[in-house]
C-alpha positions, 0 to 999 in steps of 0.5 A: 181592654184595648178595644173598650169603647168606654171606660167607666171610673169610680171615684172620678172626683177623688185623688186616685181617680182624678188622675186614672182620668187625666191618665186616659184622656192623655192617652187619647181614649176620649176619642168620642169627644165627651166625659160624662159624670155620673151620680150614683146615689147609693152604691151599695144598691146594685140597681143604682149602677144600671144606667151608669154602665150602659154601653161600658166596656170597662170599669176602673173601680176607685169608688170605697164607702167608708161612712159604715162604723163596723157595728152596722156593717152588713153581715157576709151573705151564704144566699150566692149572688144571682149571675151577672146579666150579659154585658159588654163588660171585659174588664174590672180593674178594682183598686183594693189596699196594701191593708189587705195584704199587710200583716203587722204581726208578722216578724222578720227572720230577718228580712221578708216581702210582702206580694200579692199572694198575701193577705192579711189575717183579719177575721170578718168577727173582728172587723165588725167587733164593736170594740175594734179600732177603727185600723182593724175595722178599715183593714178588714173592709179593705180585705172583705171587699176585695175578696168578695169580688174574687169570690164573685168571679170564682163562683160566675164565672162572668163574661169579664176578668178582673185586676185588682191593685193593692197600694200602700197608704201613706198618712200625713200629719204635721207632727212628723209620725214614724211611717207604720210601713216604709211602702208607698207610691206615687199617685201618677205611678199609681193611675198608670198602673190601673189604666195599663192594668185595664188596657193589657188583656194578659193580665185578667186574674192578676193582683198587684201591689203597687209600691216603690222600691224605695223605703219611705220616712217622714225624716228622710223627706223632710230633710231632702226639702229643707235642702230643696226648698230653703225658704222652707226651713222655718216650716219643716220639722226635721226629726232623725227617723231610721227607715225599716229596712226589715220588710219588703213589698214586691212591686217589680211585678207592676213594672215587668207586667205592667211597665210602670216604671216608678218615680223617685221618692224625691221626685214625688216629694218635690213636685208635691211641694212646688204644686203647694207652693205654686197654689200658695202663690195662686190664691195669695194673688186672688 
């Protein structure tokens, strides 16, 4: 919220966070002239977070384990949770998944949008199905942890609301592989989308779906840096790939609510090459 003191951002260190971090600092919310680090041992032990959010008045919660092959993964608790002490908390900002939105199964007749109000219909007793892949297994714990925390502000009722965002993943791999969804986001978009999401009191309650309007490929790109980067040529592979037009995300609500305004596929693509390059050229003269 905007008169939070001091914001607290898991997964500080990590892509996302990083630049939710540098996002804040731009904006000047460091005005006590320090960032602090702190190690949490274990977070799936609530006690481990208690001097962490002492004095904290928001959370930007960025942090996922992923270490837990479903087999071992705890089973859902019918004991409630106690109610949550008081706290200076006003605000969580939870960063979730499109995984927990997007439901492969579903047909276009002919074309259709996803939007925050989906999920996908995953059970719990498939995600933590010995034999499930591990896709079922990520996109169920994507899904059950989110829908823990909205559970968790249902049943509390707590002094703080909370704002959860659900962006596409975007995998790369050299072998150019067909995007599984045409969704995707740039991670600058991304972190202005949390911060504004923390930052703006009317829209405690809310779940977004960050995601350009722009359909994503691996060939599209690759095409648009062998024209960008011509010295690149020999090392870009280009493969023909048709984009799936047949399915659609919903992010306008990120720039209407939120007022991100998202960067050109293009544009995201040019800078990644350039900041690679510029490493490149960093550690040859090292």
């Amino acid at each position: 919220m905007a008169d939070a003191k001091l914001i607290l951002v898991t997964g500080a260190t990590g892509f996302i966070g990083a630049h939710i971090v540098d996002n804040l600092l731009d904006r000047g919310l460091s005005h006590k002239g320090r960032l602090e680090f702190v190690t949490v041992a274990d977070f799936e032990k609530a006690a481990d977070f208690s001097e962490a959010v002492k004095g904290v008045g928001a959370i930007i919660h960025t942090a996922s384990n992923s270490s837990s092959p479903p087999s071992t993964a705890p089973a859902p608790s019918s004991k409630p949770p106690p109610p949550p002490p008081p706290t200076p908390i006003r605000r969580i900002v939870l960063t979730s998944s499109f995984a927990s939105v997007i439901d492969l199964n579903r047909t276009a007749p002919p074309f259709f949008r996803f939007t925050g109000a989906d999920w996908n219909p995953i059970t719990y007793e498939e995600a933590v199905d010995p034999a499930t892949t591990s896709v079922i297994a990520y996109r169920g714990s994507k899904k059950f942890a989110e829908r823990a925390a909205w559970d968790f502000i249902r049943d509390n009722k707590p002094s703080f609301d909370l704002v959860t965002l659900c962006p596409p993943c975007v995998i790369t791999a050299p072998e150019l592989p067909l995007a599984r969804v045409p969704f995707w986001v740039d991670v600058r978009d991304l972190a202005q989308a949390h911060v504004e999401a923390l930052l703006r009191p009317e829209v405690g309650g809310r779940r977004y779906v960050p995601a350009s309007p722009e359909h994503f490929s691996y060939g599209a790109v690759a095409e648009f840096l062998v024209e960008e980067f011509p010295e690149l040529k020999d090392k870009i592979k280009l493969v023909t790939q048709a984009v799936d037009d047949s399915r659609g995300i919903d992010g306008e609500p990120v720039t209407t609510e939120l007022g991100v305004q998202y960067r050109p596929l293009k544009e995201s693509a040019r800078d990644l090459v350039a900041q690679m390059l510029a490493l490149e050229a960093k550690n040859a003269a090292n």
